[in-house]
C-alpha positions in Angstrom: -70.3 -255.8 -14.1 -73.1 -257.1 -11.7 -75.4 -254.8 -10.5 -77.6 -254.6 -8.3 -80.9 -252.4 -8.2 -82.7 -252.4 -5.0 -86.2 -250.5 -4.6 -89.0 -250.9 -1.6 -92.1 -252.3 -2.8 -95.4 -252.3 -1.8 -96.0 -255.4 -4.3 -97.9 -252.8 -7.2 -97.1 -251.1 -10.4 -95.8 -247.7 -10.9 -93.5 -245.1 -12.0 -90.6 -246.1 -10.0 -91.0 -249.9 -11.0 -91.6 -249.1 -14.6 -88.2 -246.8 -14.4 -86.6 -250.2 -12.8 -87.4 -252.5 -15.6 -86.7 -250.0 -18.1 -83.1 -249.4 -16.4 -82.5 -253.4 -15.7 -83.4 -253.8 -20.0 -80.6 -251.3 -20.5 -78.1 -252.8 -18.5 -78.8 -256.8 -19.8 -78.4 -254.9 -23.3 -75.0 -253.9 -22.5 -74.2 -257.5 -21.4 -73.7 -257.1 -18.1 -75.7 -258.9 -15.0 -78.6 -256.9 -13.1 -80.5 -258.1 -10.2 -84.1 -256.2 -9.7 -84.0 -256.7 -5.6 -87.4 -255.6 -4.4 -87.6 -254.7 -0.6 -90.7 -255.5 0.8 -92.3 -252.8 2.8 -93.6 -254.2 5.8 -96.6 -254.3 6.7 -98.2 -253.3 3.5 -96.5 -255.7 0.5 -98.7 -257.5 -1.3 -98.1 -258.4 -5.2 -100.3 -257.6 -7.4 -100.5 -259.5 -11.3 -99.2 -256.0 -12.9 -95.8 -256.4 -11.2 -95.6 -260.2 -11.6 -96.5 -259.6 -15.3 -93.2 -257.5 -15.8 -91.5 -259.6 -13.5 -92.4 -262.6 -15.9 -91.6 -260.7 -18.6 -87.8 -259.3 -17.9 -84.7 -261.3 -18.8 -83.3 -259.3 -15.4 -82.4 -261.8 -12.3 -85.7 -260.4 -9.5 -86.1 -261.2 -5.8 -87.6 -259.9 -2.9 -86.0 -259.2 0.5 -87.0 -258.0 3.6 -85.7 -254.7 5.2 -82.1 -254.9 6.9 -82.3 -258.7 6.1 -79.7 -261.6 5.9 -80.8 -261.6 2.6 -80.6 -258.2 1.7 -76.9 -258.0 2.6 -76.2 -261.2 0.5 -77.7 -259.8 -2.4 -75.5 -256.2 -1.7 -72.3 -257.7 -0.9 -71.8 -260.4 -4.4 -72.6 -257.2 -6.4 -70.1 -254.7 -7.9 -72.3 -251.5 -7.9 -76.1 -251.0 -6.0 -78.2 -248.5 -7.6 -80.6 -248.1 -4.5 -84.1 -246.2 -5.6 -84.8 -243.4 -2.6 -83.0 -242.9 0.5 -82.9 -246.0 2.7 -80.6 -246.3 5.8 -80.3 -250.0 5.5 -79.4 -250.1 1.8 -76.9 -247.2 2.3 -75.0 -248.7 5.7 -75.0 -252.6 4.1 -73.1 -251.4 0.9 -70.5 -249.3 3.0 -70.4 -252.8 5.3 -69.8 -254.9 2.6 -67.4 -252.0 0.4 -69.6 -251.8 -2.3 -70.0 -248.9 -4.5 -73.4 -247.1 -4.3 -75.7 -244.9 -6.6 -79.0 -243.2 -5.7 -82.1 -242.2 -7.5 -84.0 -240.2 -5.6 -87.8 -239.9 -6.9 -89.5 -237.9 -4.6 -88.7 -234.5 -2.4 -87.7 -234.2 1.3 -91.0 -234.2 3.0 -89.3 -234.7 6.9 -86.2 -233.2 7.3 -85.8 -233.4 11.3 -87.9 -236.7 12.2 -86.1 -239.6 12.7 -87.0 -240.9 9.5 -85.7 -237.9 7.6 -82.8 -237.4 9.2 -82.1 -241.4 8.3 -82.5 -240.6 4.8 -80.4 -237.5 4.7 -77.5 -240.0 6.2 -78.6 -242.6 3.7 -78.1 -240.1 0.7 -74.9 -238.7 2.0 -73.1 -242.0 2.3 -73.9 -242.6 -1.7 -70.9 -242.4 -3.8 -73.0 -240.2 -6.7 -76.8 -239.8 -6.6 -79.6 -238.5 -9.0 -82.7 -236.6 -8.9 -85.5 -236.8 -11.0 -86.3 -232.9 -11.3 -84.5 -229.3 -10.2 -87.2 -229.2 -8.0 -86.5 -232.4 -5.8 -83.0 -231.6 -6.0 -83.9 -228.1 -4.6 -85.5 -229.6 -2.0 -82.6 -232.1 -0.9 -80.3 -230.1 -1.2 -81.3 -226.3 -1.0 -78.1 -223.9 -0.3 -75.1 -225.8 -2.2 -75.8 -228.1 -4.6 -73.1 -231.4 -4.3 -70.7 -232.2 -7.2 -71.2 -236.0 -6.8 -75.0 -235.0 -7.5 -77.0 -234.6 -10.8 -80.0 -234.6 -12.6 -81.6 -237.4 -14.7 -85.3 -237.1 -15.3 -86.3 -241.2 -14.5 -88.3 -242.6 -17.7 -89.6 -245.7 -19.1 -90.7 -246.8 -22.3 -92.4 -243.8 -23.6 -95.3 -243.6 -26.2 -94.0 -243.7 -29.5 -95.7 -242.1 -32.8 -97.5 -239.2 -33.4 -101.2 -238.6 -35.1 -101.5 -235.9 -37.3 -103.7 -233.2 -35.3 -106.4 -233.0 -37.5 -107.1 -236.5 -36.2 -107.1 -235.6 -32.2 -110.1 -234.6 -30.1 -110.6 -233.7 -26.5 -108.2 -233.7 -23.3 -107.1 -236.2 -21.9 -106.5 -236.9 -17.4 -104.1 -240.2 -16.7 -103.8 -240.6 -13.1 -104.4 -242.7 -10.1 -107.7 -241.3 -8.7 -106.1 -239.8 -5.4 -106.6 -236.7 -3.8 -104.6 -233.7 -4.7 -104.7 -234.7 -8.4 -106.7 -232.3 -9.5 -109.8 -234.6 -10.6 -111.9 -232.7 -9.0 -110.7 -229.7 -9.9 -110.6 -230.5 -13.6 -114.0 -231.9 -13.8 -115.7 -228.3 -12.5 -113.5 -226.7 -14.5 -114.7 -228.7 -17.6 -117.8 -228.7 -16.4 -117.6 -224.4 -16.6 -116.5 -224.8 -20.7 -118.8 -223.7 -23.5 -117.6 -226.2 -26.0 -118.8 -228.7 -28.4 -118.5 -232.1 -25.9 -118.4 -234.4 -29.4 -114.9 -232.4 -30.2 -113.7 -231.9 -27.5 -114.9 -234.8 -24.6 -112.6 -235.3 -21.5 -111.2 -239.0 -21.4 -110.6 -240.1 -17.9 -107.6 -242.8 -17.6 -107.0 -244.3 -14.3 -108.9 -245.6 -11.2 -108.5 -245.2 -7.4 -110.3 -244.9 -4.0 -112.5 -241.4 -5.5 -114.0 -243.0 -7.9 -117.3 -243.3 -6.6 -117.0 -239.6 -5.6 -116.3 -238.2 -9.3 -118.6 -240.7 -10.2 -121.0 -238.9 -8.5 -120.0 -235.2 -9.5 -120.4 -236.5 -13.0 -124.3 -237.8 -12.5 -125.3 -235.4 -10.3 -124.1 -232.3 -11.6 -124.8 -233.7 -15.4 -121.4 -232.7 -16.4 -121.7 -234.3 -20.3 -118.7 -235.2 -22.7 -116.9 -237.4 -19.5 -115.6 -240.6 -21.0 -114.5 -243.1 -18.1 -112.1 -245.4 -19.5 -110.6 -246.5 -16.3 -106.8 -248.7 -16.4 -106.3 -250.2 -19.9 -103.7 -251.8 -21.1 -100.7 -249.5 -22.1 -101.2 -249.9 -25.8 -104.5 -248.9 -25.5 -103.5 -246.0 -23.1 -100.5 -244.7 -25.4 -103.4 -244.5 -28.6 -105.8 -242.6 -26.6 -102.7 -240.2 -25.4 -101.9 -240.1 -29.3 -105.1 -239.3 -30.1 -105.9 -236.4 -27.4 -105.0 -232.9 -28.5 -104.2 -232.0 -24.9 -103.1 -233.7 -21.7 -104.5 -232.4 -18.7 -102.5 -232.6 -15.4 -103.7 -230.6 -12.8 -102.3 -231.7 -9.2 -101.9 -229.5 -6.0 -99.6 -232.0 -4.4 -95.9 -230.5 -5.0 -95.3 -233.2 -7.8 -91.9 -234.3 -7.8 -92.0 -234.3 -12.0 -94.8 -235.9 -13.6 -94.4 -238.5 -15.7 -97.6 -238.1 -17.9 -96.8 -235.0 -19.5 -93.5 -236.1 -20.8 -95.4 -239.1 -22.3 -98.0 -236.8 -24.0 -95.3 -234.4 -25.1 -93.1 -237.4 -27.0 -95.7 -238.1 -29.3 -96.8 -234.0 -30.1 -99.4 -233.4 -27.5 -99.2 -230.1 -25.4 -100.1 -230.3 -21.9 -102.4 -227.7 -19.9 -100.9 -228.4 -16.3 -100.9 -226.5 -12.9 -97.7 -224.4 -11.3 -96.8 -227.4 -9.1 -93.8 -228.7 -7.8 -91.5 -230.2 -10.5 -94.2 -230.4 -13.1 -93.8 -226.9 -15.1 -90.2 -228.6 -15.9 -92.2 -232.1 -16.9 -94.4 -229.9 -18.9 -92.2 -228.0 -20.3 -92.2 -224.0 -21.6 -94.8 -224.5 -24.3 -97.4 -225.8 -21.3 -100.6 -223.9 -20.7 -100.2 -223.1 -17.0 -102.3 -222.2 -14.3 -102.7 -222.3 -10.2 -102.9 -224.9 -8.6 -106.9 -225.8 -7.1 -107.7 -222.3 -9.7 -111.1 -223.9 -11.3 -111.4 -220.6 -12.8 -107.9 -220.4 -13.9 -108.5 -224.0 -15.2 -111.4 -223.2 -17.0 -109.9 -220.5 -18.8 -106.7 -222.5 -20.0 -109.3 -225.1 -21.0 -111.2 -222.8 -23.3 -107.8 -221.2 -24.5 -106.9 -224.9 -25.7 -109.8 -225.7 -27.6 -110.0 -221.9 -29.1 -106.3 -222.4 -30.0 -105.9 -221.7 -34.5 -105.1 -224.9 -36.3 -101.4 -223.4 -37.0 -100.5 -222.3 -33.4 -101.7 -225.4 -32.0 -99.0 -227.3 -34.7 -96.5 -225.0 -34.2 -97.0 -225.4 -30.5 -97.5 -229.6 -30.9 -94.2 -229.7 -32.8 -92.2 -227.3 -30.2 -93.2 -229.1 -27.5 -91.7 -232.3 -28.6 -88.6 -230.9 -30.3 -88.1 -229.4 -26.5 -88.5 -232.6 -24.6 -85.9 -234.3 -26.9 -83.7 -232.1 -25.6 -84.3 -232.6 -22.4 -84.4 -236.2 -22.0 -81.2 -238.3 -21.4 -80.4 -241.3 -22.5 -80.5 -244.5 -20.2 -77.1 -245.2 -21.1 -75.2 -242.4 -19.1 -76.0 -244.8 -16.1 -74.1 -247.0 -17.3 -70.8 -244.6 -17.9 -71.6 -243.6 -14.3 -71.1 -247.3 -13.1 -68.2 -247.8 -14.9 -66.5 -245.2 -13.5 -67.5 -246.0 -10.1 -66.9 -249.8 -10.1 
């Protein structure tokens, strides 16, 4: 087969893309051809050296097109299947042009359901031949009164962390995010801030960056909150050995996640999450999760202190449990593939 995988891109790194080249691997595995087509979103495309690093790095065939392009419907019509990431109109209407079977992931929840740019999307998900969400919550909020028998589930992934440390060996939480609002940074650093605990066992590592840094920079000196350890973007080995290393992830967001990604990366190598009741992301964190509110400091606070109060043996039972679950969970990148078959 040749297939074709086209995503917008704003030219950087992130879940979605990391899902792509995980996807693309899978399919040059199974010997058949994969084009990464990358649609450039206009006005706000520029590459960064993350993306041309994977890009460099895949076997996959990768371009970049521009949106409802001569191009575009080149790439669309030569291939036997398009997997197109999200709802786009022009992706969706040039495969049914050219008679070409197409697949959907859809990563992220309806946010505009009677603008013109929602109703576009609903028409561009309705004219797929079989399309996937990445959590029960986005697929709640696509399609809310009668759920579609040419849709599914599939929680999107990439290469996950691999290994576990023995907990003895783990201190401290652990925050991987871009620093945006509605992350919870903020939220988590007061609530840290509130904990009576010994900062040497139990410091708060901070992974990411993003436009509030200089803001939590701030909250950190001026309200001497101690134990903060700002480690910024590393490299992903580095980042997967702190995450193995951390006895708890923290993901506290008040944005209606659509799944969360981090969790499910602490929770394949044995660490337990503390998260917030938000969106998709008790399902990414799983039932053995220390849940709050989402923006509760309080609430956070206490979850915090329940963590780091936690016995040696419930916090293995829970480590193991919590792993053991998300195996079963997971799917394997391969049923895409049975998927295409059948459709192409």
């Amino acid at each position: 087969m040749n297939i074709l995988i086209v995503s917008p891109s704003f030219g950087t790194f992130g879940g979605c893309e990391a899902f792509v080249f995980r996807l693309a691997d899978e399919i040059v595995q199974n010997d058949d051809q994969v084009t990464i087509c990358f649609k450039r979103v206009a006005g706000s495309f520029a590459l960064d050296d993350t993306l041309q690093s994977y890009i460099d790095a895949t076997s996959a065939r990768v371009c970049f097109v521009d949106r409802a392009s001569q191009a575009l419907y080149d790439k669309i019509r030569r291939a036997d299947l398009v997997h197109a990431q999200n709802p786009s109109i022009d992706v969706a209407l040039l495969a049914k042009w050219a008679g070409v079977p197409l697949v959907m992931t859809i990563h992220g929840w309806l946010r505009e359901r009677w603008t013109p740019r929602g109703l576009a999307a609903r028409l561009a998900r309705w004219l797929t031949d079989r399309r996937w969400y990445n959590s029960d919550f986005v697929w709640g909020k696509w399609e809310p009164r009668r759920r579609s028998p040419t849709s599914g589930k599939l929680p999107i992934v990439s290469n996950l962390p691999t290994g576990t440390v023995p907990p003895a060996e783990r201190r401290g939480f652990v925050f991987a995010a871009r620093w945006i609002e509605n992350k919870g940074l903020d939220v988590l650093l007061q609530a840290y801030a509130q904990t009576d605990l010994d900062r040497s066992e139990w410091p708060l590592t901070l992974l990411g960056d993003g436009p509030l840094r200089p803001r939590i920079e701030a909250m950190i000196r001026d309200e001497r909150i101690e134990g903060v350890d700002i480690r910024g973007f590393v490299d992903q080995e580095t980042r997967d050995d702190i995450i193995r290393h951390s006895k708890w992830m923290v993901t506290p967001p008040h944005t209606d996640e659509d799944l969360g990604l981090t969790p499910i990366e602490a929770r394949h190598v044995g660490v337990p999450c503390i998260i917030t009741r938000d969106g998709g992301l008790p399902e990414a964190g799983g039932q053995h999760a220390l849940i709050c509110e989402p923006r509760d400091i309080d609430g956070l606070h206490r979850r915090l202190e329940e963590a780091a109060n936690m016995s040696a043996q419930d916090y293995d039972k829970r480590a193991q449990a919590t792993r053991t679950e998300l195996m079963e969970y997971l799917q394997p990148m391969g049923l895409y593939l049975d998927h295409y078959k059948a459709l192409a």
